[in-house]
PDB file of N, CA, C and O in Angstrom:
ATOM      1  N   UNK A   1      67.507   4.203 -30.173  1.00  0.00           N
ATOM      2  CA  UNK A   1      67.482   3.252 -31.260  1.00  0.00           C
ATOM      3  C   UNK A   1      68.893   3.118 -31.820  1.00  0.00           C
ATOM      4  O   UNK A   1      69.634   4.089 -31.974  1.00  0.00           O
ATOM      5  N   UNK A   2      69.197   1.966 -32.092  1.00  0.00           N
ATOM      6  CA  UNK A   2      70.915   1.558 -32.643  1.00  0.00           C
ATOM      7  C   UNK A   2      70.572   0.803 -33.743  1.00  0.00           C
ATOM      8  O   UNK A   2      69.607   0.062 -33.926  1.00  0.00           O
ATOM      9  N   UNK A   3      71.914   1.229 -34.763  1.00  0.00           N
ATOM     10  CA  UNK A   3      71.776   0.092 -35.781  1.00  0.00           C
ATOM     11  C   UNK A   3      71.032  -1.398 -35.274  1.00  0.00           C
ATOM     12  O   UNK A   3      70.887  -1.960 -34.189  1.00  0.00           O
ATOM     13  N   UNK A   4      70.598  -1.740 -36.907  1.00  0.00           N
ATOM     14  CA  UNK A   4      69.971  -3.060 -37.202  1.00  0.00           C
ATOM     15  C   UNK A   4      68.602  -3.244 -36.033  1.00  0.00           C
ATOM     16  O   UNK A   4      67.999  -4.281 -35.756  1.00  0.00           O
ATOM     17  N   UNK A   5      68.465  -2.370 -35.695  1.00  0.00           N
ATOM     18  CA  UNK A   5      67.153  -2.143 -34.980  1.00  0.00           C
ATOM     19  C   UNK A   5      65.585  -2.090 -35.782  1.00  0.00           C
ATOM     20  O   UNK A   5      65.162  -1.218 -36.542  1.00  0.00           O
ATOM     21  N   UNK A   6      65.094  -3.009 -35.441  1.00  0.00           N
ATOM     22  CA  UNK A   6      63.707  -2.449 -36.111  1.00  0.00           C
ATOM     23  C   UNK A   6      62.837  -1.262 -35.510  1.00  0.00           C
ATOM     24  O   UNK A   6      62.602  -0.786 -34.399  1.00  0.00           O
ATOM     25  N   UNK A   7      62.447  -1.016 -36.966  1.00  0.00           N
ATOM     26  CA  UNK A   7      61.807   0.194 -36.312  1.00  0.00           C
ATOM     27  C   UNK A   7      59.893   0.515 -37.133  1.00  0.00           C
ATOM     28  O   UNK A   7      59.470  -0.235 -38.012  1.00  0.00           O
ATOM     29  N   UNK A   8      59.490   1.094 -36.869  1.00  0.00           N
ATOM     30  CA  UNK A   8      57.856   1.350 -37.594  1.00  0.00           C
ATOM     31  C   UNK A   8      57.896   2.490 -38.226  1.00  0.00           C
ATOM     32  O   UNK A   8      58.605   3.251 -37.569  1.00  0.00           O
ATOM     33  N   UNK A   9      57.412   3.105 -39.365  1.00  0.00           N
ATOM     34  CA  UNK A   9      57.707   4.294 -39.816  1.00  0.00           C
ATOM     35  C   UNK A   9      55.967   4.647 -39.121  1.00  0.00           C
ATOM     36  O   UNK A   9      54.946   3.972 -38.988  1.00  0.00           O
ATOM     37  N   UNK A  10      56.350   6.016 -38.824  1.00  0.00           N
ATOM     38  CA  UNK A  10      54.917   6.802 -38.368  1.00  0.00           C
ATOM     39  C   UNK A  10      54.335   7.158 -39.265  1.00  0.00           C
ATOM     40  O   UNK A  10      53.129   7.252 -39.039  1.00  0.00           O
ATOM     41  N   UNK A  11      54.737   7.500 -40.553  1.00  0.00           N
ATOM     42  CA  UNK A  11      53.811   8.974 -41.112  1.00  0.00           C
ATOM     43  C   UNK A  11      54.479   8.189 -42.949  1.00  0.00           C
ATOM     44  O   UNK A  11      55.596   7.839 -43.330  1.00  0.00           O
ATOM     45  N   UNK A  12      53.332   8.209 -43.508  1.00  0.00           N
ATOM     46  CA  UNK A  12      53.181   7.910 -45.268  1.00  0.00           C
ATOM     47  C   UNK A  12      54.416   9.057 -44.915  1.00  0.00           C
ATOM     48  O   UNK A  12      54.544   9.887 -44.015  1.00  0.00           O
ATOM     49  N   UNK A  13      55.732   8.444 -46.762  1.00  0.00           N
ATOM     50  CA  UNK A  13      56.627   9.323 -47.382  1.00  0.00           C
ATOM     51  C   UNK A  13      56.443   9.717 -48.636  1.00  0.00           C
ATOM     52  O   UNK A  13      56.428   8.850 -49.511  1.00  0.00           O
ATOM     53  N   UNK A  14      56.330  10.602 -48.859  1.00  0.00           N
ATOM     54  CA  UNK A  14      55.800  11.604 -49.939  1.00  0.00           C
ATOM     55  C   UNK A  14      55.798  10.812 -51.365  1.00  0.00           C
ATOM     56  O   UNK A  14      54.928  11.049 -52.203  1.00  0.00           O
ATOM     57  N   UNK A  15      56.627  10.044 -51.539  1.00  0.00           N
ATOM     58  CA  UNK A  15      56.442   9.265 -53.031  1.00  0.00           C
ATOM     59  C   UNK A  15      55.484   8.698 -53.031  1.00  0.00           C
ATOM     60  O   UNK A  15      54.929   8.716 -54.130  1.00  0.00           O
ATOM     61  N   UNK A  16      54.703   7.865 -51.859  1.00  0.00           N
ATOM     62  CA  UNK A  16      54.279   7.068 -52.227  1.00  0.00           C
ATOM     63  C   UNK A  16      54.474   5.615 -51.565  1.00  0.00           C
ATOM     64  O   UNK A  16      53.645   4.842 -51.085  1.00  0.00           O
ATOM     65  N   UNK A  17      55.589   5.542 -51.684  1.00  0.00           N
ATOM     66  CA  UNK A  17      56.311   3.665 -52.156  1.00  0.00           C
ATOM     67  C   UNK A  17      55.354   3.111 -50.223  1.00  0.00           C
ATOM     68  O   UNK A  17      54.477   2.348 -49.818  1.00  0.00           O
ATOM     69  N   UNK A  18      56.538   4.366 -49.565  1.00  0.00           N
ATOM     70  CA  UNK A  18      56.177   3.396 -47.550  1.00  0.00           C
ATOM     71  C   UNK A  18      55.196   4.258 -47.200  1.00  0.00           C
ATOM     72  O   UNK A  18      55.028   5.444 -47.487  1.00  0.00           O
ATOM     73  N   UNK A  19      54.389   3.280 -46.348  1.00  0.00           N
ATOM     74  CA  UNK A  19      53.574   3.855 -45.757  1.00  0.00           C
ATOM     75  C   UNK A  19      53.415   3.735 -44.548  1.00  0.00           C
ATOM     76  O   UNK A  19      53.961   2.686 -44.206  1.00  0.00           O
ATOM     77  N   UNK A  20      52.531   4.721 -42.908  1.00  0.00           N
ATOM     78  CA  UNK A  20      52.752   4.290 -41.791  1.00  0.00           C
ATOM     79  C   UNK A  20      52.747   3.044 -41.908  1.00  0.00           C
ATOM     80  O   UNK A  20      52.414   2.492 -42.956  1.00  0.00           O
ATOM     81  N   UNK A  21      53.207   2.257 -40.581  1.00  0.00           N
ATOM     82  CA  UNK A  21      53.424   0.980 -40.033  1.00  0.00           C
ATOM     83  C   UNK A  21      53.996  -0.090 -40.783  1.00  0.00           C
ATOM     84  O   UNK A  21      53.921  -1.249 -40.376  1.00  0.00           O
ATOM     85  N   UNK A  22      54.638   0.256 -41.993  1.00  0.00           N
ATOM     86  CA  UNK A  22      56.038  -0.236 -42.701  1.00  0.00           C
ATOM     87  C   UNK A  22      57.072  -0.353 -41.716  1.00  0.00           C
ATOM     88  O   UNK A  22      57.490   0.485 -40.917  1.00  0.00           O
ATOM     89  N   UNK A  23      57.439  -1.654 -41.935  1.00  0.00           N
ATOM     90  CA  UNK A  23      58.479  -2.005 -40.770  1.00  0.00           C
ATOM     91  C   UNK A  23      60.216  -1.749 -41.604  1.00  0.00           C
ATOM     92  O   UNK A  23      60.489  -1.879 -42.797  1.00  0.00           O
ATOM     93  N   UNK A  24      60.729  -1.530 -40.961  1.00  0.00           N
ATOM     94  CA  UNK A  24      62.598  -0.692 -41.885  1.00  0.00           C
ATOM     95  C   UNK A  24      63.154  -1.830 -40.595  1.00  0.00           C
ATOM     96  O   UNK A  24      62.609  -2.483 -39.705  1.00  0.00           O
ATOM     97  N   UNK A  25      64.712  -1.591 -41.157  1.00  0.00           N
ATOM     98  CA  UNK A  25      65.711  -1.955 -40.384  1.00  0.00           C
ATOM     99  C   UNK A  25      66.819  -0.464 -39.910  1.00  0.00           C
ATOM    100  O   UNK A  25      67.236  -0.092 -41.007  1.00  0.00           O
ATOM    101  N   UNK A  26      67.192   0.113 -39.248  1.00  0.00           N
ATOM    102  CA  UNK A  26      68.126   0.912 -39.119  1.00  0.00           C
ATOM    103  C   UNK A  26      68.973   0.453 -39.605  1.00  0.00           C
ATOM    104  O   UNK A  26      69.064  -0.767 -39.472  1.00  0.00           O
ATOM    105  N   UNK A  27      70.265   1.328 -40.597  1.00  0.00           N
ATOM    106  CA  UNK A  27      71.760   0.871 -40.945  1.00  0.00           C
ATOM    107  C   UNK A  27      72.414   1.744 -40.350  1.00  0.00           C
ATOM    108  O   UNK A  27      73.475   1.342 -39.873  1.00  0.00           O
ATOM    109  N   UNK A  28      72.047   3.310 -40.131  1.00  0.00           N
ATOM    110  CA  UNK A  28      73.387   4.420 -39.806  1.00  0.00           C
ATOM    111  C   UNK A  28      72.645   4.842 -38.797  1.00  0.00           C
ATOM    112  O   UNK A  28      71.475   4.459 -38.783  1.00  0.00           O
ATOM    113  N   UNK A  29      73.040   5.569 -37.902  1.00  0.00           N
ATOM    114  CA  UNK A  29      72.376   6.362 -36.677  1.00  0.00           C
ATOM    115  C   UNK A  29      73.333   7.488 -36.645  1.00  0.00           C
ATOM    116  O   UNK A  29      74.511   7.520 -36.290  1.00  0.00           O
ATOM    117  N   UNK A  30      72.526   8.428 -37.111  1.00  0.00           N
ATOM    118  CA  UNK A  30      73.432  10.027 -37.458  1.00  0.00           C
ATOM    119  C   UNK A  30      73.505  10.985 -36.062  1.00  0.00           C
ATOM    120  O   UNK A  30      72.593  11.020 -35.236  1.00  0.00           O
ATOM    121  N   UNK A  31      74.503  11.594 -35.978  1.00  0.00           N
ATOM    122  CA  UNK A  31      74.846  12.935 -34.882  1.00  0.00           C
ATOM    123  C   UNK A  31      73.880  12.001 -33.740  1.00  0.00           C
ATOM    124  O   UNK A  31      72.801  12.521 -33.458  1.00  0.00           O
ATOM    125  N   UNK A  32      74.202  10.655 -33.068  1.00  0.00           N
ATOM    126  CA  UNK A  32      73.250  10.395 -31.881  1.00  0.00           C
ATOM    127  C   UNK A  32      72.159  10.451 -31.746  1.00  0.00           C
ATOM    128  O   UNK A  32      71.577  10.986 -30.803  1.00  0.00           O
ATOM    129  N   UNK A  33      71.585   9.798 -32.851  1.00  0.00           N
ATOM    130  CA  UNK A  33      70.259   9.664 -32.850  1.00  0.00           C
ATOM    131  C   UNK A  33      69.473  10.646 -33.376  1.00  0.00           C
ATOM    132  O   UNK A  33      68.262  10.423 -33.384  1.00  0.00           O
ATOM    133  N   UNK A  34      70.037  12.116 -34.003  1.00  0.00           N
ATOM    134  CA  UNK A  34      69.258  13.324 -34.618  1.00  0.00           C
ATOM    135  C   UNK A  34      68.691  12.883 -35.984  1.00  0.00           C
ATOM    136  O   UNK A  34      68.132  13.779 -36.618  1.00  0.00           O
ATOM    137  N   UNK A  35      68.729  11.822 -36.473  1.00  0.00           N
ATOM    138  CA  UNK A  35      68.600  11.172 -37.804  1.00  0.00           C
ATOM    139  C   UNK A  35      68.848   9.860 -38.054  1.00  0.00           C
ATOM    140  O   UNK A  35      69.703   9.336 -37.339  1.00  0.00           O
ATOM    141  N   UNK A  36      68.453   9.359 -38.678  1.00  0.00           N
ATOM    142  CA  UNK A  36      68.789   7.876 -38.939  1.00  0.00           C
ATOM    143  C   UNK A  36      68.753   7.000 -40.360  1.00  0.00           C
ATOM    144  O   UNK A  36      67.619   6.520 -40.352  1.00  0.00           O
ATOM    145  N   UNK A  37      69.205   6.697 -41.178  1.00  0.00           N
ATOM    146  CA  UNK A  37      69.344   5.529 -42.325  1.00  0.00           C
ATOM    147  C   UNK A  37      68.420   4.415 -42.197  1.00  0.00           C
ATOM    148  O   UNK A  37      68.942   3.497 -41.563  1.00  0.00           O
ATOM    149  N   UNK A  38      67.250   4.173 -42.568  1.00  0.00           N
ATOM    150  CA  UNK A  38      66.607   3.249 -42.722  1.00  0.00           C
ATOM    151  C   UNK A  38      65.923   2.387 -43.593  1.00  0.00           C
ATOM    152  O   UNK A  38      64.886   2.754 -44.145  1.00  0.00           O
ATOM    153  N   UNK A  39      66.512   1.039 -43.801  1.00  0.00           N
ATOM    154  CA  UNK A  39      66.123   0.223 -44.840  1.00  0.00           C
ATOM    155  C   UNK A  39      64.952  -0.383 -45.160  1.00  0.00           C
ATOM    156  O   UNK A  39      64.658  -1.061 -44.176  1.00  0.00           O
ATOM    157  N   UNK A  40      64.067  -0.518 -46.057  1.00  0.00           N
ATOM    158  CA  UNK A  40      62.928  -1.127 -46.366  1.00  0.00           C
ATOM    159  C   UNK A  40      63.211  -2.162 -46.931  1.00  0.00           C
ATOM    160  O   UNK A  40      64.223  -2.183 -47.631  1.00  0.00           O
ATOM    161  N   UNK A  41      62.239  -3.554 -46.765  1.00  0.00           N
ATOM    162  CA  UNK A  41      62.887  -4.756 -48.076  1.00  0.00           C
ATOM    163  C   UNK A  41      61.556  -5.130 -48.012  1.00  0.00           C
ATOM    164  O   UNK A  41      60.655  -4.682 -47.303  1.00  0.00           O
ATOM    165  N   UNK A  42      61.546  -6.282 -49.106  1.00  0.00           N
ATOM    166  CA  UNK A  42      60.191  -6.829 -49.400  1.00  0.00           C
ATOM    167  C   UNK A  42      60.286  -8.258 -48.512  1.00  0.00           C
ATOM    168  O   UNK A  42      61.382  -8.695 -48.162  1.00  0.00           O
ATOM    169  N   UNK A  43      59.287  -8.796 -48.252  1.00  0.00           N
ATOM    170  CA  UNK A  43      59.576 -10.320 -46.921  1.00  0.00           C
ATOM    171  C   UNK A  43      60.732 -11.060 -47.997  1.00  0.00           C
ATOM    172  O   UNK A  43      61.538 -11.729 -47.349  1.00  0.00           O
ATOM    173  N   UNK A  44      60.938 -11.082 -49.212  1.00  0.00           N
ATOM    174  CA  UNK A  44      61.797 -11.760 -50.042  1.00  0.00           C
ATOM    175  C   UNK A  44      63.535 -11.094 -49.534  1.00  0.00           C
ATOM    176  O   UNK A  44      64.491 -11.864 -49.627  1.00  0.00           O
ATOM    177  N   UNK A  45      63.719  -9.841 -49.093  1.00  0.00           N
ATOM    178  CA  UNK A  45      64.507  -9.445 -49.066  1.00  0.00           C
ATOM    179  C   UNK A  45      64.945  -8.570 -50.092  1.00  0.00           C
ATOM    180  O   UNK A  45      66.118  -8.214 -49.973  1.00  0.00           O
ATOM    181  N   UNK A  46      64.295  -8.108 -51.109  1.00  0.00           N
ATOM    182  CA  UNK A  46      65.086  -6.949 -51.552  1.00  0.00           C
ATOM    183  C   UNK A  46      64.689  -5.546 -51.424  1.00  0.00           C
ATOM    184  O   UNK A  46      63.523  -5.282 -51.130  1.00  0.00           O
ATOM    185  N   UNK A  47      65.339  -4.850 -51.571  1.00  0.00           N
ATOM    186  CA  UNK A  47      65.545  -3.510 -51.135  1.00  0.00           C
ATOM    187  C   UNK A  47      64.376  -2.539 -52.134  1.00  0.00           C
ATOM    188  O   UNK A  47      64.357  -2.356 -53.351  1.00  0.00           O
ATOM    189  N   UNK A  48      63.627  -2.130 -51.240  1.00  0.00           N
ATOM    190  CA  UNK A  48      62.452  -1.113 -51.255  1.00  0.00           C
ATOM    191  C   UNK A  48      62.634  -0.097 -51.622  1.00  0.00           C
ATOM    192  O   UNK A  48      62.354   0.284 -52.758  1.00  0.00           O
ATOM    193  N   UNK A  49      63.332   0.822 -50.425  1.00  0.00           N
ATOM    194  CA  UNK A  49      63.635   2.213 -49.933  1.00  0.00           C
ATOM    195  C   UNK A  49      64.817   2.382 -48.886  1.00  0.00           C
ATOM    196  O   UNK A  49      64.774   1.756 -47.827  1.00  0.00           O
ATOM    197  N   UNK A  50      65.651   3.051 -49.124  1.00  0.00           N
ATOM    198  CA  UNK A  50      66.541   3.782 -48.309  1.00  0.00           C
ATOM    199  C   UNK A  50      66.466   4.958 -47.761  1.00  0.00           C
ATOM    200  O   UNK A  50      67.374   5.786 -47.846  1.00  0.00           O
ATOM    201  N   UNK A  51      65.406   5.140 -47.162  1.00  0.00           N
ATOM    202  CA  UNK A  51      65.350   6.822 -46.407  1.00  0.00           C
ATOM    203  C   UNK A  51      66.190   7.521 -44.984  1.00  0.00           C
ATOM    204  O   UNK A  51      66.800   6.871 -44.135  1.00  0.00           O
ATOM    205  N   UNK A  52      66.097   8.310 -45.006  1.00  0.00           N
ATOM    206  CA  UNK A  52      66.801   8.825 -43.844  1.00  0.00           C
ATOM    207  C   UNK A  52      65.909   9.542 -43.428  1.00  0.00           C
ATOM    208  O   UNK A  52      65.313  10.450 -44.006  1.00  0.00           O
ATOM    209  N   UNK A  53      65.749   8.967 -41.941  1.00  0.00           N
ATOM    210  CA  UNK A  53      64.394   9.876 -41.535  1.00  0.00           C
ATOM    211  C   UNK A  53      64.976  10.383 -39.646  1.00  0.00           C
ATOM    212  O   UNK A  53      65.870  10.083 -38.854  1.00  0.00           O
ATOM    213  N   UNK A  54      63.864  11.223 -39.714  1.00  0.00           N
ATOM    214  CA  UNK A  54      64.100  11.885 -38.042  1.00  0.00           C
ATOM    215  C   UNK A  54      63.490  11.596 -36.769  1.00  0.00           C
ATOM    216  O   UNK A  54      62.262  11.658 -36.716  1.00  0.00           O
ATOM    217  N   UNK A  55      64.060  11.328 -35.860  1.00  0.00           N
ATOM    218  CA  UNK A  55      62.977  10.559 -34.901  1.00  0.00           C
ATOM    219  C   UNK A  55      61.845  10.915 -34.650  1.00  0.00           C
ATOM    220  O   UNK A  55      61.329   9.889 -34.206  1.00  0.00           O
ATOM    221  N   UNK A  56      60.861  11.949 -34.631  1.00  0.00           N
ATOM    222  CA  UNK A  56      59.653  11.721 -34.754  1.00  0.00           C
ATOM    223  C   UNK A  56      58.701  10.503 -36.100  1.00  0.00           C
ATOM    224  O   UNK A  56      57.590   9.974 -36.132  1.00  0.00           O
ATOM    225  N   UNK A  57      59.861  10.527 -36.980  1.00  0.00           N
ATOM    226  CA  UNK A  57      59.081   9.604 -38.371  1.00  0.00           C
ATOM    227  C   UNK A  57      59.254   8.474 -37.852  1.00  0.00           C
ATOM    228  O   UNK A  57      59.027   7.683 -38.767  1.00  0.00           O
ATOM    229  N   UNK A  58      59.602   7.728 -36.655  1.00  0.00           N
ATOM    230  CA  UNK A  58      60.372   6.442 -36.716  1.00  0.00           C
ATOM    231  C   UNK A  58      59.679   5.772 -35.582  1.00  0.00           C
ATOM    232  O   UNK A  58      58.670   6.453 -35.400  1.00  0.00           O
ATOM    233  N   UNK A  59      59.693   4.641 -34.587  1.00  0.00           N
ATOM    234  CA  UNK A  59      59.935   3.966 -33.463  1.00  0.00           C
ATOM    235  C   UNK A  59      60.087   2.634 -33.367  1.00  0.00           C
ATOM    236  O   UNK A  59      59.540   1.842 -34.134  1.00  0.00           O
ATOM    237  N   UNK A  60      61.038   2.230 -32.170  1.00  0.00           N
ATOM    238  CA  UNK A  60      60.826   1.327 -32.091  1.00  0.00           C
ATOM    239  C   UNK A  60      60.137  -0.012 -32.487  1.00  0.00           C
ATOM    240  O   UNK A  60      59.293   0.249 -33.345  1.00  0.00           O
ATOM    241  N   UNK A  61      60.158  -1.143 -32.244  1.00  0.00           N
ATOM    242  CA  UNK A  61      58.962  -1.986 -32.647  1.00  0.00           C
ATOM    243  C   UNK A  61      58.071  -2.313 -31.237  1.00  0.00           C
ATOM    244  O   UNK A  61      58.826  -1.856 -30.379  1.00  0.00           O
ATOM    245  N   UNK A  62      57.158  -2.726 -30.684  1.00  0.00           N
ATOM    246  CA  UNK A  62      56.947  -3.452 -29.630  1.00  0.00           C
ATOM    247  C   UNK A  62      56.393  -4.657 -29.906  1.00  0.00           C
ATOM    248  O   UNK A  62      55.834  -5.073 -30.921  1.00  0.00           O
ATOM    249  N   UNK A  63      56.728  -5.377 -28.403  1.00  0.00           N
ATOM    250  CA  UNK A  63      56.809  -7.049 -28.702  1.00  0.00           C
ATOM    251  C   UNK A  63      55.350  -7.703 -28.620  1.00  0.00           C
ATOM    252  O   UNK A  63      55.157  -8.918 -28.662  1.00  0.00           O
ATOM    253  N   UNK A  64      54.415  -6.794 -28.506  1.00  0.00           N
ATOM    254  CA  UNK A  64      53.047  -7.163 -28.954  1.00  0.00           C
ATOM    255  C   UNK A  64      52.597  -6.872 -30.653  1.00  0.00           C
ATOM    256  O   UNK A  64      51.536  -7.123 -31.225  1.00  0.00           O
ATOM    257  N   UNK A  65      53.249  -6.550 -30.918  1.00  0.00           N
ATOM    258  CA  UNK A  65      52.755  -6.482 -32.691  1.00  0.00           C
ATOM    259  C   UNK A  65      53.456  -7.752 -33.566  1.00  0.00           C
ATOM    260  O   UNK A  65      54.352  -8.567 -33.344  1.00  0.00           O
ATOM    261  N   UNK A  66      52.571  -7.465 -34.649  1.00  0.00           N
ATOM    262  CA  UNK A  66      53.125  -8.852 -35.955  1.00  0.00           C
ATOM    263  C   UNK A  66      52.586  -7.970 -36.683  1.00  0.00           C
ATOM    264  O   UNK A  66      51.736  -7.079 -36.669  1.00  0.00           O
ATOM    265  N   UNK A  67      53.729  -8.752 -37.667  1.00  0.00           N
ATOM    266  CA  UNK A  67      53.889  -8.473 -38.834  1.00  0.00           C
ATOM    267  C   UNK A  67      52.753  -8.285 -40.295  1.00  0.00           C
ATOM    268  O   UNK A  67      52.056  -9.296 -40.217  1.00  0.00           O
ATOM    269  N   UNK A  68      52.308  -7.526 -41.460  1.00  0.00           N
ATOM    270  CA  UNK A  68      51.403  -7.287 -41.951  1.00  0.00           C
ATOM    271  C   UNK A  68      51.968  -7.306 -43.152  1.00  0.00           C
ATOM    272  O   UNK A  68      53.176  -7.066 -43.131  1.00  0.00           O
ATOM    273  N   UNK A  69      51.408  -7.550 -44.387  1.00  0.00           N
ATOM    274  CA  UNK A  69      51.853  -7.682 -45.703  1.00  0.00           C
ATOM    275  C   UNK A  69      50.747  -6.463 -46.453  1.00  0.00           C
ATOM    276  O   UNK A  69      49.572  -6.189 -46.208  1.00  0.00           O
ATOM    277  N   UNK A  70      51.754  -5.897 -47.483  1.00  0.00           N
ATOM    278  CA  UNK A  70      50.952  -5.322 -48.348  1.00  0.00           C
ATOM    279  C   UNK A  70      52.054  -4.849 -49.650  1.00  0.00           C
ATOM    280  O   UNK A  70      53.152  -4.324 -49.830  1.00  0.00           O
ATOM    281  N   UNK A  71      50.952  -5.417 -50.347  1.00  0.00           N
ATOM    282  CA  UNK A  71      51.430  -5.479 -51.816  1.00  0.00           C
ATOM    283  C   UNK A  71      52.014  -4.477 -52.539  1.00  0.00           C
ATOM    284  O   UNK A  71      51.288  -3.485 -52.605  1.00  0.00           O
ATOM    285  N   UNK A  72      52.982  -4.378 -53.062  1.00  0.00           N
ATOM    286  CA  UNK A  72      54.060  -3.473 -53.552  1.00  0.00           C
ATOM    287  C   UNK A  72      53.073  -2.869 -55.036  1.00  0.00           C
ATOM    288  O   UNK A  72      52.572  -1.766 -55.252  1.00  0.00           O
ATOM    289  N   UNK A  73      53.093  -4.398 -56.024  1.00  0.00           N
ATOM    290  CA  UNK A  73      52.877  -4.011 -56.828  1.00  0.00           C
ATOM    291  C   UNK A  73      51.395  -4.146 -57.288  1.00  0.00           C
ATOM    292  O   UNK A  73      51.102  -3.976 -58.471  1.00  0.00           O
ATOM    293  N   UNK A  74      50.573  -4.418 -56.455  1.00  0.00           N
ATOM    294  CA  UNK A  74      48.879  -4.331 -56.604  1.00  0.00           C
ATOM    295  C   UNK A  74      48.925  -2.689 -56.204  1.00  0.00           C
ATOM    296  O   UNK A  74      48.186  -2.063 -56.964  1.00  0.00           O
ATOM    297  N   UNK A  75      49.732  -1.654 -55.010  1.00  0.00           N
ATOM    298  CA  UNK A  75      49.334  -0.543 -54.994  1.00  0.00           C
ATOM    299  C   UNK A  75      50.141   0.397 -56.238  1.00  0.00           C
ATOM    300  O   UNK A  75      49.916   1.547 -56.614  1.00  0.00           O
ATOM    301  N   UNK A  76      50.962  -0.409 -56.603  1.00  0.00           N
ATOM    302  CA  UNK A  76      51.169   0.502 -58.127  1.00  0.00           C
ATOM    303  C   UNK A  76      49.968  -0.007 -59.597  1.00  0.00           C
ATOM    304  O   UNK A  76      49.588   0.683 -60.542  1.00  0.00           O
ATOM    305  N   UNK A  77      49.832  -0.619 -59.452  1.00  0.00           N
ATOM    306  CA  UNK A  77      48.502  -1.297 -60.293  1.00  0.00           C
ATOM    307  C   UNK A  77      47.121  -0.296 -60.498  1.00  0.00           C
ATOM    308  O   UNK A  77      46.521  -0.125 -61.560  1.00  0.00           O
ATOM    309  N   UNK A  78      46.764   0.372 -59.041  1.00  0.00           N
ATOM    310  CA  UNK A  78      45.927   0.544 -58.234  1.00  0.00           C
ATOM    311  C   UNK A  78      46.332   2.690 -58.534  1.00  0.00           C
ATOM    312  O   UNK A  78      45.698   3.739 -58.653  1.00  0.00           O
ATOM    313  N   UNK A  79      47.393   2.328 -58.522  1.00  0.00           N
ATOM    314  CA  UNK A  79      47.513   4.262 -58.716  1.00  0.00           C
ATOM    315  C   UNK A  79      48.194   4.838 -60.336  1.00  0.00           C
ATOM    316  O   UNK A  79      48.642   5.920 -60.718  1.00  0.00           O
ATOM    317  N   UNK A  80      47.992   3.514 -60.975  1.00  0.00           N
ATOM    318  CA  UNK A  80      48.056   4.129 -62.887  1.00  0.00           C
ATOM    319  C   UNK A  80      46.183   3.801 -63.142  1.00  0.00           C
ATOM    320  O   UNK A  80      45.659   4.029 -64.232  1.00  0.00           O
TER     321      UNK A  80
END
């Protein structure tokens, strides 16, 4: 995986915010791939989450999937 790569997150991140099959963009690709910088945005474009995660949390996209929406702020609504 190389920068600006999409990628799928595998596994819910502990806050909360992403959850599996949240789609990121790669920005940094650390020590060759041992880690990676990955951006979240909303379809509007702004910025979600910045995590740095490890390649088991991550993959590729494949060219049989589309895209899925889910509401940012109905699941904060939903957990007060």
């Amino acid at each position: 995986m190389s920068e600006f790569d999409l990628i799928v997150l595998q596994e819910d991140i502990v806050d909360g915010r992403l959850k599996t099959g949240d789609v990121g963009t790669i920005l940094t690709v650390y020590n060759e791939g041992k880690a990676f910088e990955v951006e979240f945005v909303t379809l509007t474009g702004e910025s979600v989450a910045i995590e740095t995660l490890l390649p088991h949390q991550i993959r590729p996209v494949r060219s049989s999937e589309v895209l899925a929406v889910r509401d940012l702020a109905l699941q904060e609504e939903n957990e007060s």
